[in-house]
N, C-alpha and C positions, 0 to 999 in steps of 0.2 A: 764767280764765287759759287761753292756748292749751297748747292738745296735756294740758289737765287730766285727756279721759277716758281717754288711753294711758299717761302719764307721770306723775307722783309731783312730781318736783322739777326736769323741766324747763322751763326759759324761755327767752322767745323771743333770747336775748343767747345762752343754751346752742345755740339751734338755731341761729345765727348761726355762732359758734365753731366747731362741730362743723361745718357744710355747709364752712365755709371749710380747714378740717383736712383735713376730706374731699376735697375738691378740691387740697389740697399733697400728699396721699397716692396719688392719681393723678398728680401730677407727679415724683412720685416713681419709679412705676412706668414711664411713659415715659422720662422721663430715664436709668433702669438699664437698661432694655430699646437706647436709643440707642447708650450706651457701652458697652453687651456686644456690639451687633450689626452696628454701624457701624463704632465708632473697635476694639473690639480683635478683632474676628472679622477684620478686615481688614488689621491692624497686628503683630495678635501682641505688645503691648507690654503689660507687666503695670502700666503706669502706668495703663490702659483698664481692666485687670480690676478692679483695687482701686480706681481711681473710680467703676465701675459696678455694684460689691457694695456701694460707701458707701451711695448711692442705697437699694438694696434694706432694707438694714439700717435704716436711717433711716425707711423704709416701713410695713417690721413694727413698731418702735420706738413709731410715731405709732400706729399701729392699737391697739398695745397700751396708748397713754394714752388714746385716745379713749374706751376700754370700762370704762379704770380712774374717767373724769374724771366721763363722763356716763350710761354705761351701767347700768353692775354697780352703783351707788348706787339705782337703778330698782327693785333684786329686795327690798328691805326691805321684810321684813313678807310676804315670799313665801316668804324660807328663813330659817333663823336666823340671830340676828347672826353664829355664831361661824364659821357655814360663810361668811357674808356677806364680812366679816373677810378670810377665809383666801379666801377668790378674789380680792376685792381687793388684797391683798397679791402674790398669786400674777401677778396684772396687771401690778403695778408691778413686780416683780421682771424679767419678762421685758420690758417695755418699757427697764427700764435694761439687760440685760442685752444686745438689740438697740442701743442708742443706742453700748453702749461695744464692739462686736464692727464698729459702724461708723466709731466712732473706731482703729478697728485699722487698717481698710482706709486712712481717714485717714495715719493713720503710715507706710501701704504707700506712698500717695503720697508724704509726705516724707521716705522713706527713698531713694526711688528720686530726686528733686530734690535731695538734699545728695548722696549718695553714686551719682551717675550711673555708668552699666556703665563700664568701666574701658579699651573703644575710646571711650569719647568724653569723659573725663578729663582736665586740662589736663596734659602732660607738663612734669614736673621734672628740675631739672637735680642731679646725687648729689654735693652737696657734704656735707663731711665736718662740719655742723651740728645740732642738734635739728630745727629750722622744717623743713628739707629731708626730715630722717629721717623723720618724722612724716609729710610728704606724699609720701613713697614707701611708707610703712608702709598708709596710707590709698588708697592705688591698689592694693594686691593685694587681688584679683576678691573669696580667702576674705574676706578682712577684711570687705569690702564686704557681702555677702550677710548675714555675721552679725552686724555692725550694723544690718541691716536686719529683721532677724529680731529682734533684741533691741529693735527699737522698733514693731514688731504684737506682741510674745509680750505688752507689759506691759501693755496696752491687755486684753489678753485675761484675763490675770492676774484682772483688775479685774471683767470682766463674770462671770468665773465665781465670784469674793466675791459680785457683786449677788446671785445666785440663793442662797448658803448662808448669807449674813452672818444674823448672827439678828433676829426681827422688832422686837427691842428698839433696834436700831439705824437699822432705816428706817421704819416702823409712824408715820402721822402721828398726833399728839397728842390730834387732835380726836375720832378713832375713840373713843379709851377712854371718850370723855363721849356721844358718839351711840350706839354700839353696847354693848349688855349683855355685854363680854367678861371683867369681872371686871378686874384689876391689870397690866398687861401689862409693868409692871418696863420702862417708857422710859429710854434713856439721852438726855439732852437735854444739847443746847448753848446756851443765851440762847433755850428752849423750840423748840430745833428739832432734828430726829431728828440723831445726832452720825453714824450710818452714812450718811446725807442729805448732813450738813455736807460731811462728809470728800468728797464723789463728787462734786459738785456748784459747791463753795467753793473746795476745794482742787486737785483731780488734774483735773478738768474745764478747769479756766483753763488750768493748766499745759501740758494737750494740745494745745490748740485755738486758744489769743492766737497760736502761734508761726505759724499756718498763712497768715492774710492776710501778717505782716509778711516773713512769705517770700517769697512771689508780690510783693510791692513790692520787696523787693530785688532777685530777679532779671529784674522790671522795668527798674532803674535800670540793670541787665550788661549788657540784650537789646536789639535793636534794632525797628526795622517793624511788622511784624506779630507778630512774637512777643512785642514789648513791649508791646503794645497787649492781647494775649492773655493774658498774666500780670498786667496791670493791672488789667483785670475781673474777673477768679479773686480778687484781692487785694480788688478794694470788690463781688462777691456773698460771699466768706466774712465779711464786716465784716456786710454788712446781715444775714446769716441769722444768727449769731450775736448782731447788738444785736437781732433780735427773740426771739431767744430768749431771751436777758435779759430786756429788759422783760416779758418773759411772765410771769415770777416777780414782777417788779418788782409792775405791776398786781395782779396776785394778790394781793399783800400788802398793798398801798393799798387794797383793796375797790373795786375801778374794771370792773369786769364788763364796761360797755359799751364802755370802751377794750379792756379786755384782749382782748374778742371781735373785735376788729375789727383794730387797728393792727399787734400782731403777726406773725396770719398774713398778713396781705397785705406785711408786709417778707417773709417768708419765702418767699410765692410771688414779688416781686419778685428775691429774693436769686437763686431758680432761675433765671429769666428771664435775668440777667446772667451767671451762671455756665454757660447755655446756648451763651447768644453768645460768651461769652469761650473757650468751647474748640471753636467751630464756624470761628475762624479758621485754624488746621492742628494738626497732629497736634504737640504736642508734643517735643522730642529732648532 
């Protein structure tokens, strides 16, 4: 088998996955480096910062699964299980931990897209109705800011749970039968970790479906170039997220040689599109 006298368990579908991860995680790092030093060193606009911390977050995220997926399974039989265990764990914890501090920035983006600074707000006219009250309510600056702040704090919320939630709740199943850790008191949903279910099933969709169908909508407002610009923001958030999907999907089909391949190359595609789509102008 290749790479048998460095490696334990991996193969050539792992060294495939991983070279290809590896290579989204340099895109990663260019694409942050771009929007910190191009679009907001030059713009000042915090739509630039928090698209260019997403990047980085997403960066660390992936480093921290790569170590978790192919690495750190490498050292069995070098340390004990239960240290073995506990850094893998410790893996997964900060790789979600990263994913959901990126989805903060995420929400920095679409706090600033629903609730634009309040000179460039459509003006309402004060009639004496709710509809109206409510969109003059929604045009003051505070209001603005801390709607904005209350959709990164809960993102954040969530990543600081991934790091303390207990290991009964994220700990994969198959450990307890590979690894000699004794009873680890799994809380399962249809045999899958319910701290897992909850992050991933649940609050993950919730975050993240809204974000292409936002960029299509204010597709459909925009005109020229800026429709054109939110068009592709709307189909690379689609493709980076179905490959994220099927990444799981595969996984759980036992499909290795797809999973190694068709994923991350939507995901470096996904980048690709979401390059060009904010290299037509700045945003307003």
């Amino acid at each position: 088998m290749l790479f048998q006298d460095v490696f334990q368990f991996f193969t050539i579908w792992d060294a495939i996955e991983s070279g290809l991860y590896f290579v989204i995680v340099g895109y990663y790092f260019l694409i942050f480096a771009y929007f910190l030093l191009i679009r907001y060193r030059t713009s000042k606009k915090y739509y630039w910062l928090f698209f260019s911390l997403l990047f980085l977050f997403l960066a660390a995220g992936r480093v921290f699964f790569i170590i978790y997926y192919f690495f750190a399974p490498e050292l069995e039989g070098l340390i004990s299980d239960v240290a073995l265990v506990e850094l893998l764990m410790i893996q997964y914890r900060l790789a979600t931990f990263s994913t959901w501090m990126g989805i903060a920035c995420l929400m920095g983006v679409f706090g600033i897209l629903i609730f634009p600074p309040i000179t460039e707000a459509t003006k309402v006219d004060a009639k004496n109705d709710f509809k109206q009250k409510m969109k003059s309510f929604l045009q003051k600056k505070n209001v603005r800011i801390f709607l904005r702040m209350v959709l990164i704090a809960i993102p954040i919320i969530v990543a600081i749970l991934a790091l303390t939630l207990s290991d009964s709740l994220l700990m994969d199943p198959d450990f307890a039968d590979r690894y000699s850790i004794g009873d680890p008191g799994l809380i399962l949903i249809f045999g899958y970790p319910a701290g897992r279910a909850v992050l991933n099933f649940i609050l993950l969709p919730l975050f993240v479906a809204i974000i292409p169908f936002l960029f299509i909508n204010l597709a459909i407002r925009t005109f020229g170039v800026l429709r054109r610009s939110y068009a592709l923001n709307a189909i690379g958030f689609f493709i980076y997220f179905l490959g994220r999907i099927l990444q799981g999907i595969f996984d759980s089909l036992g499909l290795p040689h797809v999973n190694a391949i068709m994923p991350p190359l939507l995901i470096l595609l996904s980048l690709l599109i979401i390059v060009i789509a904010n290299n037509y102008e700045q945003l307003r």
